[in-house]
N, C-alpha and C positions, 0 to 999 in steps of 0.2 A: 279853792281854799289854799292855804298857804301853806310851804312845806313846812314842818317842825326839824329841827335840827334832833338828834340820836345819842344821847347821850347813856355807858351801859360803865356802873359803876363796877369797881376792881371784883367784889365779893361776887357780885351777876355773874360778872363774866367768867369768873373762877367756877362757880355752878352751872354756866352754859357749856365750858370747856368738858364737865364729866359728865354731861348727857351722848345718849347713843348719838351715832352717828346719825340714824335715821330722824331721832328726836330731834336732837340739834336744828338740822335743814329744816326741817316745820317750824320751830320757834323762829329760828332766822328768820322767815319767811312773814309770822305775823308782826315780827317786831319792825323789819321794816313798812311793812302795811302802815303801821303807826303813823307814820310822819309825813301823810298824805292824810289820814284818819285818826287823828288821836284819839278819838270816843266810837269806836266800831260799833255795831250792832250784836251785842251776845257779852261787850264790855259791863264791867260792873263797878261802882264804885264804893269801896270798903267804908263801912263803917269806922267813926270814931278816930280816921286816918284821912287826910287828904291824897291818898293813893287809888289807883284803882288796876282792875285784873284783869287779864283775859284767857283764857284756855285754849290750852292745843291737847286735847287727850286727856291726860292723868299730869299733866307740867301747866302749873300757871306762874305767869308773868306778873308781877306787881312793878306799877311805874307812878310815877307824880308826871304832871304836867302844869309847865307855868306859860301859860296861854300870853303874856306880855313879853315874853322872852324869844317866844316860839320854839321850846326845850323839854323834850320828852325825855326822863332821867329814868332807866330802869334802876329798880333798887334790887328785888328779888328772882330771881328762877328757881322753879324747883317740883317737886314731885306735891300733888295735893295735902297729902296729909304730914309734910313737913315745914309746907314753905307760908305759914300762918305763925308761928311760933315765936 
């Protein structure tokens, strides 16, 4: 499969920077996974959005993917019960 390029938009990245230390390294860790994988096993794709999720814990990841591009763009990070809103 082919690699996707990583693309982690300004706001993400500003919400990856205020996770724990410990947090952070696990999200890093799935987000690169991504771009060998862009549709993992335990991935979901959100309703009513052309986005989709994935979980490390109590932090999900929300990303697009444009499969003609080969560009995984995150848009969100954040704690479950914030990062829907």
């Amino acid at each position: 499969m082919a690699s996707y390029r990583l693309v982690i938009k300004r706001p993400a990245a500003k919400e990856l920077e205020d996770l724990t230390l410990k947090d952070r390294r696990r999200v890093v860790a799935r987000i690169r996974e991504l771009a060998s994988h862009p549709r993992p096993p335990g991935c979901e794709k959100l309703s009513g959005a052309e986005k989709y999720r994935i979980r490390q814990g109590d932090i999900r990841v929300l990303y697009e993917i444009a499969d003609r591009e080969a560009v995984i763009t995150i848009v969100r990070i954040g704690h479950r019960r914030d990062v829907y809103g």
